[in-house]
N, C-alpha and C positions, 0 to 999 in steps of 0.2 A: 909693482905691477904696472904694465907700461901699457895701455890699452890704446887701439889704434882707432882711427874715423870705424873702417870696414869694423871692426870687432865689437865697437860701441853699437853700430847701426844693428848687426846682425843680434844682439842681445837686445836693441830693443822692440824689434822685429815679433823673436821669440815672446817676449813679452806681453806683446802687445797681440798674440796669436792663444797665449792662454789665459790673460783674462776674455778675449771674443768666446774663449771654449766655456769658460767659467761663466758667463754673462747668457749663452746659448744654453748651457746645463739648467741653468738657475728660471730661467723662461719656460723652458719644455718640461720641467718637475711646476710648474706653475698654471702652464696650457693644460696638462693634465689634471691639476688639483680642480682648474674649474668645470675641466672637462663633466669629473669625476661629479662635482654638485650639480652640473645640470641635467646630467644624467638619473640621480636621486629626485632632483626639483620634478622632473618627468614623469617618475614610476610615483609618485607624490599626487600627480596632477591625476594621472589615470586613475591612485585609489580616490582619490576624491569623486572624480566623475562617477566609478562606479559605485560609490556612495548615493549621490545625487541622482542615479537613475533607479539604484533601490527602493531613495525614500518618495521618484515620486512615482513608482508603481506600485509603493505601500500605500500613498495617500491616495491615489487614483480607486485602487482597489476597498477601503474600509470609505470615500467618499459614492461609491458604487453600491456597495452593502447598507450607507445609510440610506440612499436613495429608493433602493429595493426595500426594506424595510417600511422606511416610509409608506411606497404603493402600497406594502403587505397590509399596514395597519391601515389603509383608507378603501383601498378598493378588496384586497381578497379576505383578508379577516386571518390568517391561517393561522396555528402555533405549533412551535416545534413539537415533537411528540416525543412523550411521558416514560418512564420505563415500564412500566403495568401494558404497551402496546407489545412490548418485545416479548420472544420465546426466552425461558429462562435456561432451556438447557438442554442437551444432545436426546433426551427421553421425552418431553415435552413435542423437538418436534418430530420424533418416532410415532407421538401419540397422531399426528396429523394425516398419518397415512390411510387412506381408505383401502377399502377393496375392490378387484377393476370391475369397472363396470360392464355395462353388456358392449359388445365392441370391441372391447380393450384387446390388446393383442395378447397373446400365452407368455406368461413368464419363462423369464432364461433361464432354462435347467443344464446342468453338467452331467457330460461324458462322465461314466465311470469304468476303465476296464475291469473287467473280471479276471480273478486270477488262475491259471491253467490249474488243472486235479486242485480246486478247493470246489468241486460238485456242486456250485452254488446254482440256484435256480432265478427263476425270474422274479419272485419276489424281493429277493435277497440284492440284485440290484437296485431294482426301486426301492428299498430302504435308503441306500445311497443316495439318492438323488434329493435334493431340498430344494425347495423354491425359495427363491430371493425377496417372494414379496412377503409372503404369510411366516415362512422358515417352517413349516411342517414340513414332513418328509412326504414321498410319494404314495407310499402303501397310507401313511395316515390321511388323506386326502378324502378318500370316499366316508370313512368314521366321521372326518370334519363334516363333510355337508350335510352328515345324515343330523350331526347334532346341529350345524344350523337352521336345517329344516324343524328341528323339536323346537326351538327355541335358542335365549342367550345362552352362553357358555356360564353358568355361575360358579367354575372354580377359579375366573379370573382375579387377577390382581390387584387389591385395592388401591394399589400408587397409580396403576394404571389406567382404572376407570375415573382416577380426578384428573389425571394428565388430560384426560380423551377429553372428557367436560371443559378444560382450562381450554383446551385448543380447538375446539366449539367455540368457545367462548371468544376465543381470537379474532376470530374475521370479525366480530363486530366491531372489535375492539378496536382494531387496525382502519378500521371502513369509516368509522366516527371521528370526525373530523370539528373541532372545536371551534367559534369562533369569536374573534377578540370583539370588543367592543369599539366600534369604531371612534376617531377623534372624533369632538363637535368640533367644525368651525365656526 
């Protein structure tokens, strides 16, 4: 093999063209590897920060609460309230409704059509009709007041008349207000 100047130079030309590629490959898979961690070290930094802005609007907030606290027990006295204040249940606060007073506007009655050739009369619609506040019907209306005029109803419902007394008994219950004993200083 008889290799000339030209032939030698031009091989090492070559050569010396793909270790620059080799040595550029080798850099740029490296620019990126660190690219790639500071890019991590970043989203790292930001959960950190919002770490540190959680805890200190967690400590802001329960240093707040002791604060308020503190005032509670020196200056207002208050205490959370009891479950014996709450209504216990959907019948209890049924029992709480009164009946309207003088003023009070007419309870919301419904339309009832009547149906063609069923010869019904006017009574027969006011049966249909029920009030939302009492749930008697309309024909029973005038019999109700005649028996509130005689007096109580005594065929009510025993679960009833202790709900009515429980929730009598409520607004005191709710209205009383406890209060702590103050620190000495």
């Amino acid at each position: 093999m008889n290799f000339t100047s030209d032939r030698i130079r031009s091989i090492g030309w070559i050569s010396t063209l793909v270790i620059c590629g080799a040595v550029t490959l080798g850099l740029t898979l490296r620019v990126n590897a660190v690219k790639s961690q500071v890019h991590d070290a970043d989203k790292r930094i930001v959960y950190v920060q919002q770490d540190i802005d959680f805890l200190q609007t967690e400590f802001q907030t329960r240093a707040n609460q002791q604060a308020l606290s503190d005032l509670n027990d020196l200056e207002f006295g208050y205490k959370a309230p009891v479950a014996a204040q709450y209504i216990e249940g959907e019948r209890q606060l049924a029992a709480l409704g009164l009946p309207a007073g003088p003023g009070a506007p007419a309870p919301i009655r419904y339309a009832n059509a009547e149906q063609a050739g069923d010869g019904s009369s006017e009574g027969a619609s006011l049966l249909a009709m029920v009030s939302p506040v009492t749930g008697a019907t309309a024909a029973a209306m005038p019999q109700a007041s005649a028996k509130s005029d005689s007096g109580r109803d005594s065929g009510r419902d025993p679960e009833r008349d202790s709900l009515a007394r429980d929730a009598a008994a409520l607004g005191k219950r709710l209205a009383h207000i406890e209060v702590a004993e103050a620190v000495q200083q």
